[in-house]
C-alpha positions in Angstrom: 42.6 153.2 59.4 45.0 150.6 60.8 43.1 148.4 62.8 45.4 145.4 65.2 44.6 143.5 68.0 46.9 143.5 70.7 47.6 141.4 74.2 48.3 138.0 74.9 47.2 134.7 73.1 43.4 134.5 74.0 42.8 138.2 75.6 43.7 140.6 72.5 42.1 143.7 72.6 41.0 145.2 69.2 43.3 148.7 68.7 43.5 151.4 66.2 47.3 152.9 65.3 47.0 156.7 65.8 48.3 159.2 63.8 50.6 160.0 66.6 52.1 156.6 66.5 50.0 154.8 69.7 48.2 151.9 70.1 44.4 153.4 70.7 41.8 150.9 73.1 39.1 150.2 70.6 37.5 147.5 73.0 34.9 150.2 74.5 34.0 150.4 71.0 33.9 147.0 69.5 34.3 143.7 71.2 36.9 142.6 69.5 38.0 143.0 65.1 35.3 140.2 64.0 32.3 139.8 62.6 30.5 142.7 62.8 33.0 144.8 63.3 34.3 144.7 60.4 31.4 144.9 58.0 31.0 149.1 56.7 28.5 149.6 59.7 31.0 148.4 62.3 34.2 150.2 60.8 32.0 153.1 60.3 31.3 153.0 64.4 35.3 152.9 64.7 36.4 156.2 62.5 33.6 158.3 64.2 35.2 158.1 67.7 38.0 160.2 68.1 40.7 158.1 68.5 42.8 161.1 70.8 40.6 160.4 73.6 41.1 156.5 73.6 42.9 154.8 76.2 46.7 154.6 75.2 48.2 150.8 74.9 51.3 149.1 75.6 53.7 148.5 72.4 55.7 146.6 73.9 52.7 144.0 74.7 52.2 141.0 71.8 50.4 142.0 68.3 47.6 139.0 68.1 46.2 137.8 64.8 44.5 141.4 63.3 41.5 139.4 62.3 40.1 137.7 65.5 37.8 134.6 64.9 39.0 133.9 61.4 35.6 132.4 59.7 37.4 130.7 55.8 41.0 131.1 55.6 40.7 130.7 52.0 43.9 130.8 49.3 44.7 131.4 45.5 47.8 129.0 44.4 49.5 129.7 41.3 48.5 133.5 41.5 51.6 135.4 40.0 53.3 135.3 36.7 56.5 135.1 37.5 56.0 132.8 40.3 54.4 130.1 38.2 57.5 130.5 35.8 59.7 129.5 38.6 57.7 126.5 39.1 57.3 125.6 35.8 53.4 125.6 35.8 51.5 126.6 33.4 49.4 130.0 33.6 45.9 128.7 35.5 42.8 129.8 33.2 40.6 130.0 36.3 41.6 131.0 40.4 42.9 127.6 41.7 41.7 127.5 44.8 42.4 125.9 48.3 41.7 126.4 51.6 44.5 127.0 55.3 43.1 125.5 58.6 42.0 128.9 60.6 43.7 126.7 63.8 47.1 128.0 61.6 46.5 131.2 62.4 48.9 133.6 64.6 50.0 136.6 65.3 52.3 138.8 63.1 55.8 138.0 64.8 54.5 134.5 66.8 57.1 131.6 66.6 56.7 129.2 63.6 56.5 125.6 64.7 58.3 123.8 62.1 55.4 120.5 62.0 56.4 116.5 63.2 58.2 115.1 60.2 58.9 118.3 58.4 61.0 118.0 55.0 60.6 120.7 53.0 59.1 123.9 54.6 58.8 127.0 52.5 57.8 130.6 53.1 55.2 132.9 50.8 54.3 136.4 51.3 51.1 137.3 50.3 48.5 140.1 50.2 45.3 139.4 52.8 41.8 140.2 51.4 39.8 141.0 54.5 35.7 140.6 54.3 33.6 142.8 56.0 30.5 142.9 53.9 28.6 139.2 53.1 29.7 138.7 49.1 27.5 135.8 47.5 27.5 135.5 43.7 28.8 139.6 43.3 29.2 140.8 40.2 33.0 142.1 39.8 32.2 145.9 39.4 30.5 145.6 42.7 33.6 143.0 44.2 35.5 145.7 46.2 32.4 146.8 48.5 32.8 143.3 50.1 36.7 144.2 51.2 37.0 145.4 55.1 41.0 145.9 54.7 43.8 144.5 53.4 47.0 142.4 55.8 50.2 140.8 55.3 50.1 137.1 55.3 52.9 134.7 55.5 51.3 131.8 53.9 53.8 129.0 55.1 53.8 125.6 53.8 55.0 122.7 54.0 55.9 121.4 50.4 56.1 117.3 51.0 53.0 117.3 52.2 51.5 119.7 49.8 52.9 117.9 46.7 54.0 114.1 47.5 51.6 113.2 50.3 48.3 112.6 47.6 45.3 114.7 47.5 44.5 118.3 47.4 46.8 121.5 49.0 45.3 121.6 52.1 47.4 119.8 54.2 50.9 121.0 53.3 49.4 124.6 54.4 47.2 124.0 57.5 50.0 123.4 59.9 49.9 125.0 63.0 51.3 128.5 63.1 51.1 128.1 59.5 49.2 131.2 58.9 50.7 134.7 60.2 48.3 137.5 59.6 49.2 141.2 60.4 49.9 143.4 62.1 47.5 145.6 60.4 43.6 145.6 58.6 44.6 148.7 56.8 41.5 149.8 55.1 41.3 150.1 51.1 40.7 154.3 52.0 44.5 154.0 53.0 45.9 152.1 49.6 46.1 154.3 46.4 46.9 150.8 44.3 46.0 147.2 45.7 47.7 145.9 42.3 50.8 148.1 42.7 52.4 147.2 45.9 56.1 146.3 46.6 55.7 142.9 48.5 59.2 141.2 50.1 60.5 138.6 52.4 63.5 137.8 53.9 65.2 134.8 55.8 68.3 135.6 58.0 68.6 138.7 56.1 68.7 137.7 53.0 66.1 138.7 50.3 64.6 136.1 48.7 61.2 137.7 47.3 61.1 141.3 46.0 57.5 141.2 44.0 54.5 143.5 43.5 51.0 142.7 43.0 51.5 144.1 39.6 51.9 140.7 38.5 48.8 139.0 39.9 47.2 136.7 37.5 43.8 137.6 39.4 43.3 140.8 40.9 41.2 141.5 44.2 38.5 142.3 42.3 38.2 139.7 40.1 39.0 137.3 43.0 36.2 138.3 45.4 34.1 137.8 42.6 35.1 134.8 41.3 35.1 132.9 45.1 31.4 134.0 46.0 30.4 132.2 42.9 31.0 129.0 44.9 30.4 130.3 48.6 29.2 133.1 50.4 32.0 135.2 51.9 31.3 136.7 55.5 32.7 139.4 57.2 35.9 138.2 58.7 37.1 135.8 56.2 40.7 136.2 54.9 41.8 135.1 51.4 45.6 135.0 50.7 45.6 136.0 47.2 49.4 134.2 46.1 52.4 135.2 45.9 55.8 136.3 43.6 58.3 134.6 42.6 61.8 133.5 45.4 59.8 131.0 47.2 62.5 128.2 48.7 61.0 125.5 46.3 62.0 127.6 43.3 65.3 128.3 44.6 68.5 127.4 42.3 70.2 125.4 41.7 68.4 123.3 44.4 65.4 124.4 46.7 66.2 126.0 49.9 64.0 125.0 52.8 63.3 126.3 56.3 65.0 124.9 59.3 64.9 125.6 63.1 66.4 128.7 64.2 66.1 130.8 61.6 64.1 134.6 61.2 61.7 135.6 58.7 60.7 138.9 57.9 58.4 139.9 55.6 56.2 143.2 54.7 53.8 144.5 52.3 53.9 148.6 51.4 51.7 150.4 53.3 50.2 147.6 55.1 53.2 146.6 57.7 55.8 144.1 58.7 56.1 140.5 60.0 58.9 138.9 62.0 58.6 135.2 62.7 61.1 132.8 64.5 60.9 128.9 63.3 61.2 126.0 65.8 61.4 121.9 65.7 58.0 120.8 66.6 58.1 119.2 70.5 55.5 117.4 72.1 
């Protein structure tokens, strides 16, 4: 299935993509794609109704956030091969973890608020582990059981703050609109290969990041494991699992960084596309 949420800022109503290329009413089904929703029970709810019969939505209205109510916004740095070569850093022996303020989170194609005092904004594409099954200490053959669905992320940052302003990640990636998610929950019955999927992004058309999951230092398995050894997951939490190599900070001969006006697009195969606009910050 391919789960969204669409409508305006505040009032998205959870949807399923038919087969026939509509945007399907889920909301007499499930509140909204949260919480329970999303755990094997809920999503087992959604595939028994036959989604034909659902009311048929607008596609030209807004796609919201597909995971509504983010609970941990939770990320992997360092995560790909070849992106830590282009950073000169060293292969991490264990998951370096950090953590995006869920108030960062918007919709697939929302506009990108460049922050107050930006100097070095960057762009990431990454793969989105969805939760729908609690996942506290799980052994890694069990690991994939915990996964709802899988989304596109855009995990934006901002790369003075993350690296010259002192302390841990967090606040070079918690920005504000710093944390597109969607369009799509696709869920794993839909992906032949999580560690096989061509994974790109663009800025004003020009390609910048043409990776694959193949070169993921720590797979999804191993990375659901490995973070419910130090807190539960819950249904609804998203981690950002990394991402290749093209970023703008490992750009040559000098790093190229976002600026006002310009269009991102980014996708994932099989799991959908992201558009995003960037703007100065205004008060």
């Amino acid at each position: 299935m391919k789960l969204l949420r669409v409508g305006a800022k505040g009032a998205e109503k959870p949807a399923i993509l038919h087969t026939d290329g509509t945007y399907r009413d889920l909301s007499g089904v499930v509140s909204d794609l949260s919480g329970d929703a999303l755990t094997p029970e809920g999503l087992a709810k959604i595939r028994a109704v036959d989604a034909g019969g659902l009311p048929v939505l607008d596609k030209n209205q807004r796609i919201g956030p597909c995971v509504g109510h983010v609970g941990k916004f939770i990320c992997v740095g360092l995560n790909y091969a070849d992106h830590a070569a282009e950073t000169n850093s060293p292969i991490p022996k264990e998951p370096i973890l950090f953590m995006k303020a869920t108030s960062a989170v918007i919709g697939p194609n929302d506009t990108v608020i460049l922050p107050k005092n930006t100097l070095k904004p960057d762009w990431e594409v990454e793969l989105g582990i969805v939760i729908g099954k609690e996942a506290r200490y799980v052994d890694e053959a069990d690991a994939l059981d915990h996964v709802a669905g899988y989304c596109v992320v855009n995990d934006l940052s901002e790369r003075h703050f993350q690296t010259e302003r002192g302390g841990q990640w967090t606040k070079g990636k918690s920005a504000d609109t710093f944390g597109p998610i969607g369009p799509y929950i696709v869920t794993p019955d839909e992906i032949a290969d999580v560690q096989d999927l061509h994974m790109w992004l663009e800025v004003d058309g020009k390609r910048y990041q043409d990776g694959s999951t193949k070169t993921m230092i720590f797979g999804v398995q191993h990375l659901v494991h490995y973070i419910s050894q130090f807190m539960s997951l819950q249904p609804g939490d998203v981690i950002s699992t990394g991402t290749p190599p093209g970023v703008g900070m490992g750009q040559k001969p000098e790093p190229i960084w976002l600026k006002a006006g310009q269009t991102m697009k980014l996708g994932i195969a099989g799991l959908g596309e992201q558009q995003q606009t960037t703007v100065a910050y205004s008060a």
